[in-house]
Structures are given as structure tokens and as C-alpha cells.
N, C-alpha and C positions, 0 to 999 in steps of 0.2 A: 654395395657401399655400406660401412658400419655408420650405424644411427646415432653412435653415439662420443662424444669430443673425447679429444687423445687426453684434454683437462680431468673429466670427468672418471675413464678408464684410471689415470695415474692415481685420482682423488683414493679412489677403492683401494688400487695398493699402498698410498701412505695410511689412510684408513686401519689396517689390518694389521701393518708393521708399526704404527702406535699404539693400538689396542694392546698386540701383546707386549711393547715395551713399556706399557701404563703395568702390563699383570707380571711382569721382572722386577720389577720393583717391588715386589712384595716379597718375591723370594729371596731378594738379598736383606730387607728389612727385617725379613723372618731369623735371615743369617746373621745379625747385628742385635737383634730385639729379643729373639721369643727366648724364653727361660727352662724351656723342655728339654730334657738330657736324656731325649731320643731321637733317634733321626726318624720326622713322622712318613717314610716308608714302611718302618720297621713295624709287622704286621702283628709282631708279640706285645708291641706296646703302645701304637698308634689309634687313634681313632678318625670316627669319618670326618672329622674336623678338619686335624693336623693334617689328613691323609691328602683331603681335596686341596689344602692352603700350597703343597706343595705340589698335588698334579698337576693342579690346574698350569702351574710355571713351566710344565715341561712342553707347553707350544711355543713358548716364547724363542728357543735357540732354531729349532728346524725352520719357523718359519720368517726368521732373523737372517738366514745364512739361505735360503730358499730365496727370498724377495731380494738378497741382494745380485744373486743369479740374475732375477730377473731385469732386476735393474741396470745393469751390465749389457743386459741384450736391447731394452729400450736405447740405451745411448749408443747403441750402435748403429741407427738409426738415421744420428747424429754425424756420430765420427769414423771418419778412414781406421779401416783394421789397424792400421802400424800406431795410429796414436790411441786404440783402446785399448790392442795390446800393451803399450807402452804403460799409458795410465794404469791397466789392473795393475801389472808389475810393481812399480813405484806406490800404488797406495796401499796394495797387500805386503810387501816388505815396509809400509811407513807403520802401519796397523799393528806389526809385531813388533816393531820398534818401541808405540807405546802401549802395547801391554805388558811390556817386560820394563818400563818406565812411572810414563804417567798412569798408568793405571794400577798396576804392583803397588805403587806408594799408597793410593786412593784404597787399595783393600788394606793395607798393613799399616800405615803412617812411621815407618820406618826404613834406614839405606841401607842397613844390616846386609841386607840379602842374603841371609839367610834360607829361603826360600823364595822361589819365582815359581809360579801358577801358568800352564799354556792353558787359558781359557778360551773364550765364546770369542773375544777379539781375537787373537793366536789364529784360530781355526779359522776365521772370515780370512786373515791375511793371507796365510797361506795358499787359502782355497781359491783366492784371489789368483795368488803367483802362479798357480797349477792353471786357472780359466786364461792365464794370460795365452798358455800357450794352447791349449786344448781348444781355444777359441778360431785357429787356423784350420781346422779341420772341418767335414762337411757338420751339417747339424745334424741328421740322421745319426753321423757316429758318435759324436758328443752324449746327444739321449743315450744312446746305445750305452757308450761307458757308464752314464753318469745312474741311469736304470740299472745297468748291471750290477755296478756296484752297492748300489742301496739292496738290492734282493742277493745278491749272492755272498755278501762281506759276513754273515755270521758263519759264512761254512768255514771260515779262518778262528773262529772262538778256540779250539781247541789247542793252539797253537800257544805258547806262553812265552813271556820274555825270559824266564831263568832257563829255558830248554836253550835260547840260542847264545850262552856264552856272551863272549867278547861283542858280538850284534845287537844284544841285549835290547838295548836302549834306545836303537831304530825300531824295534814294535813297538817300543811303548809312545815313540811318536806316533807310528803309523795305525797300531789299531787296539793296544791295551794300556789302558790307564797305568801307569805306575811312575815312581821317585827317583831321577837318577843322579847321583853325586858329579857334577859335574867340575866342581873343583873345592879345595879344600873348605871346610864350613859352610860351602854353598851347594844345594840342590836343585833340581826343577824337577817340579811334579807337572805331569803331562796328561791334565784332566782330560782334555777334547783331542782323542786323537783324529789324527788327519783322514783318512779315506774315507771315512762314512761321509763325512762334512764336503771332502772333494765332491763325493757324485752329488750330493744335496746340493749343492751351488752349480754343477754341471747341471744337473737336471731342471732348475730353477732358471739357467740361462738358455734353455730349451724353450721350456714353458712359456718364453716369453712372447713368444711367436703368435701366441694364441690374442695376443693383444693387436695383430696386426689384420684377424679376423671379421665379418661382420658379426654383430654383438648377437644374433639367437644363435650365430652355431655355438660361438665361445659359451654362450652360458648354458648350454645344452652339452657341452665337454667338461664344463666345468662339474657339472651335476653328475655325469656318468663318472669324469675322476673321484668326484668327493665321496658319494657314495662304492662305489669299485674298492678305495682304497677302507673304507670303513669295513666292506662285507669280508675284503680280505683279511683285515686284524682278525675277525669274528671267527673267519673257519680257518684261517692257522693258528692263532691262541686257542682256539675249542679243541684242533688236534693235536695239540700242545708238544712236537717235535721238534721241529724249528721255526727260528724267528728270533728266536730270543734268548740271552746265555742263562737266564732262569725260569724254568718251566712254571705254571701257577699248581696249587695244589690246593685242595680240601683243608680249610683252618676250622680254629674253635667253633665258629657260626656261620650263618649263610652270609653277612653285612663283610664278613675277613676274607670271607672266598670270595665274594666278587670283584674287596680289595685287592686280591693275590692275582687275581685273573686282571685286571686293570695295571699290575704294577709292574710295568715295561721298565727293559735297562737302557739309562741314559749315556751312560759309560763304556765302552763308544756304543751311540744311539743304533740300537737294534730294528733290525725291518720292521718288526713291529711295533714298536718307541713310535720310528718315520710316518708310517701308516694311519697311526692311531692320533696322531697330530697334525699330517699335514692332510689328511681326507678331511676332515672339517674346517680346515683350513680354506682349500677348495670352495667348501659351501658356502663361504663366508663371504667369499667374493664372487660368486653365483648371485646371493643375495645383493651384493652391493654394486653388484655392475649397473649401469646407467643412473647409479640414483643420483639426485642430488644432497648436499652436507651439512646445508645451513646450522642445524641444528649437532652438528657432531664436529664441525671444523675445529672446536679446541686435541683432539684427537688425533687430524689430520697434522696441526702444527708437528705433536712428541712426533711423529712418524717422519716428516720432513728433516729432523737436526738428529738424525738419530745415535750418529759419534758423540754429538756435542749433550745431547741426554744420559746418555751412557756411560759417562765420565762423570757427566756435575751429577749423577742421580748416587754414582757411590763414595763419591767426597759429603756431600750431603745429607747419606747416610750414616758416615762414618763420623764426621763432626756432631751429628747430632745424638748418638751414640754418646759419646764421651763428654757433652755438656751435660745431658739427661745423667748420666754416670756420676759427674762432680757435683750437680746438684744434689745428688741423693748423695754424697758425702763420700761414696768410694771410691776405691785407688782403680784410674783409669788409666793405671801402666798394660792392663790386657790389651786394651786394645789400641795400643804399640805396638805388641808382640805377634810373632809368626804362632804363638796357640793358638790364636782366631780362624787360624785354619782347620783344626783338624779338635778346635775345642767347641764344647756348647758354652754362652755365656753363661748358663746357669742363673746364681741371684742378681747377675748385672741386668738380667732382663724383665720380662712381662708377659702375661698369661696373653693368648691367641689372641684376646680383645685388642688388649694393646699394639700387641703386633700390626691391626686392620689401621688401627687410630694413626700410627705415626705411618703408615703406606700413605695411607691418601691424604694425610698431613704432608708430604715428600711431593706426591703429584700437584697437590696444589701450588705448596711455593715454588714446583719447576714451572709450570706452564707461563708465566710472563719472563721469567731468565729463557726459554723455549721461544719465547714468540719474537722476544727480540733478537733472540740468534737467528730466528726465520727471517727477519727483515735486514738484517746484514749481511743474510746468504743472497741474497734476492738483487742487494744495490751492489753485490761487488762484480765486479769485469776479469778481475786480473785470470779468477779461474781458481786458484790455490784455496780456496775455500775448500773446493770439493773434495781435499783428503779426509775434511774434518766432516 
């Protein structure tokens, strides 16, 4: 019999799927705010500052698209296969609906469409559409695919979109980043491609099984996952072969080699990206299984509205961008424009400091817009809530 309430188990997962949508926030404020005209990956010109302001963000998508696997597998619990298939279906095509919408506008403030972004939403929806069906299948094979594909999808790195002609532009959905004209003045660039993100949500709605466990084995699978998957980063990044579409190398000092050694590709997220994110992931919820949250529930709420965070966290960023912008007297036509994509703000911004100040400046004024959206998810019946 597990010891501990199915309340307390879910606390943990909104728990962890807040935490990191509290440390996304930073990333896109960094994207909006910081003033550095380097990408702080970049190991020629980066320091341990910039370096960690943006590692730290790269847990936020895996285990963003991971929790919601598992969440998928919880409410089946709930509901007859034909209406959870149904539902992923309908909220993974609602999901890509708005991020090629309301959320497009929330990064641009513009209908130009000029350019459209398949991001972090993109990638849930669809992975969504794919779980609807892959959810018919036994669960053995699901793991199986969704494992598979997370360890075997860089042996396809070699493969590029200009090699395949006229198909071009089905890799770069399916597993390489790139831009493709899709009608005249308008493109889509197709950051998060599909397949790594597919088994990351298949595997995630595996995982979730383990919640149906009594709580010492679960935390005792938890601890061999988190750890297992950490010793693997260690000895496939140390034999630096595969894993990853850039090897680490010897830089200037020992502080840039470790950085090199640490700086996994997100684009489409490499085994070892997955690994190196979602093993501590694991541990996190090792740690948090049976506790109780008294003291952490503001946490719990971002984790519970987490569409409705997601949205108002980069309208909110963007608005606030371009007031801080006109108070300081300059022309806030950038960020209108589709530069904000592929520009740094330069002098429209502020040194790293700033950056921290308006993040948790952000998290603060979301958390009672958050709380109240948790009590209208709570009183409503109809159900239609739950695409948001």
C-alpha cells in the first residue's frame, strides 16, 4: 500500500514543474533585458555568470514536456482511453494553434508575421498529437519508443536539411533547427524540433506509472534513475563521441573547459542536453516525494496554471520591456519588430544585475494573477479550462 496521498505525490510534480517555470523566466527576461551582444554560451566571450544565467534555463523545457507526459498518464486514471486520446488530440492541435497566435504576438507585439517561431508550446502540442496515439499501445512499447528515441535520435545529426532537396523542411520540423519560407514575406523558423520532444513526452507518460507504486520503491527508482542518468552524461561526455552534435574541447583555462564540457546542444536537445537535465530532475523529486509544502505552496500555485503562466509571464515581460524602454527616452519600435529575434537588445538593456532584479520583479507580480487563476481552475465544472 503506498504511504503516501495521491494529493501529496501530485504536490511534488507541480512542485518541480513550478520551480522550473519560476527559472524560465529568467531566460526570456534575459532575452528582453540583458545588454550583452554575446550569446552567454559562447565560450570566446562568455563568463561563469552569463554562462550559468542561461544553463541553469536549459531544465526548464525537458522537464516542462516530461511532467507533461506524465501528467497525461495521471488522468488516465481518471478517463476512458477514447476521451484521453481525444483530449491530447484537441489540446496539442489547440497548443499550436496558440503559439503560432497568442503567443507569437506576446514575443513580437506585432501581425506582420513576418516571422513565426515553433517553440516550447509547438513542441508540447504536437507531442501531445503523437501521445494521442502512441497512447493505444502497450506501455512496455511506448517506453521502448520514447527511450529509444531519446538515446538513439543523434545518430541522425549527420543528416541536414539542404542534403534533402524538395523534403527540406520536414527535417527541419522533425529533428534540425532551421527557417523555412513558407509563403511569400513570411517564414517559420522551427526551433524545437519534433522527435527528441516526441520520446521526452512518451517517456514521461511512462514514468508516470511509478506514481502508482508504494512510495520506498518509487523513491528508491527515483534515485537509481537520477543518479544512472547523471553517471551517464559523465562517461559519454568524458568519451566525448556521441551524445551530442558538439564535442567539448580544451579552452583558454580550466573554468572554459568545464564550461565546454557542461555546454550541451539544445537544438534539437541532445542525449546528453536530456540526461544532464532530466537526472536531477529525478532527484528533485526523490527529495520531494511524501513531503509536505506548507512553506513552498506559492511554488506549487506557477506549477498548477502553467499555460496560463506562460503566456501572461511573456506579455509581461514584453510590456515591461518597452515601458522601462520609453522611460528611458528611447525608440521602442525594436521591440515591435521580428529583430528581437535573432537581435541582442544591446543599449535598450542592463548589466546581469538588472536582468536578476526585473526576473523576480516578474515572478512577484505573477504569483496573485497565478493564484487567482488557480481558484477559477478549481470552481469551474464545464471542464474547458483544462486546455488552458
Amino acid at each position: 500500500m503506498d504511504n503516501s496521498t495521491p494529493r501529496i505525490r501530485l504536490d511534488s510534480i507541480d512542485f518541480l514543474r513550478g520551480l522550473v517555470m519560476i527559472i524560465m523566466a529568467l531566460d526570456h527576461v534575459r532575452d528582453f533585458f540583458s545588454n550583452a551582444s554575446f550569446d552567454p554560451l559562447d565560450l570566446a566571450h562568455t563568463d561563469i555568470y552569463y554562462f550559468f544565467t542561461r544553463f541553469i534555463t536549459h531544465f526548464c523545457a525537458p522537464v516542462f514536456v516530461f511532467l507533461a507526459g506524465t501528467g497525461a498518464f495521471l488522468s488516465s486514471k481518471r478517463e476512458r482511453p477514447p476521451e484521453l486520446s481525444r483530449f491530447l488530440l484537441t489540446r496539442g492541435l489547440w497548443l499550436v494553434f496558440l503559439e503560432l497566435t497568442v503567443v507569437r504576438f506576446g514575443w513580437f507585439f506585432n501581425v506582420s508575421y513576418g516571422t513565426s517561431v515553433g517553440q516550447v508550446i509547438w513542441a508540447i502540442g504536437w507531442s501531445m498529437v503523437a501521445l494521442a496515439g502512441l497512447m493505444w499501445l502497450p506501455q512496455k512499447i511506448i517506453a521502448a519508443i520514447g527511450i529509444s528515441i531519446i538515446l538513439f535520435h543523434n545518430c541522425l545529426d549527420g543528416i541536414h536539411a539542404q542534403s534533402l532537396g524538395a523534403m527540406g523542411w520536414l527535417w527541419n520540423i522533425f529533428h534540425e533547427p532551421g527557417g523555412v519560407l513558407i509563403a511569400p514575406n513570411h517564414s517559420m523558423f522551427y526551433l524545437y524540433p519534433l522527435l527528441p520532444w516526441i520520446g521526452v513526452m512518451a517517456s514521461g507518460y511512462c514514468f508516470g506509472a511509478l506514481y502508482k507504486m508504494e512510495q520506498e520503491r518509487r523513491k528508491s527508482i527515483l534515485l537509481r534513475l537520477g543518479l544512472g542518468m547523471i553517471a551517464g552524461f559523465l562517461v559519454l561526455r568524458g568519451i566525448n563521441i556521441y551524445g551530442d552534435l558538439v564535442p567539448w574541447s580544451v579552452q583558454q583555462d580550466g573554468l572554459h573547459t568545464v564550461l565546454s564540457f557542461f555546454n550541451v546542444t539544445k537544438y534539437p536537445p541532445s542525449l546528453l542536453y536530456l540526461l544532464i537535465t532530466l537526472g536531477p530532475a529525478m532527484l528533485v523529486l526523490r527529495a520531494l516525494d511524501g513531503k509536505q509544502f506548507s512553506m513552498l505552496k506559492p511554488v506549487i500555485v506557477f506549477g498548477r496554471v502553467p499555460m496560463f503562466y506562460y503566456i501572461a509571464h511573456i506579455y509581461l515581460i514584453h510590456l515591461l520591456a518597452i515601458t522601462i524602454t520609453y522611460i528611458k527616452g528611447m525608440n521602442v519600435g525594436f521591440y515591435t519588430s521580428d529583430a528581437l529575434f535573432t537581435q541582442s537588445v544591446g543599449e535598450h538593456g542592463f548589466p546581469l544585475i538588472g536582468v536578476y532584479i526585473v526576473w523576480i520583479s516578474v515572478v512577484i507580480i505573477l504569483y496573485p494573477l497565478c493564484k487567482w487563476y488557480e481558484g477559477v481552475k478549481k470552481r469551474d465544472t464545464s471542464g474547458w479550462l483544462s486546455y488552458l
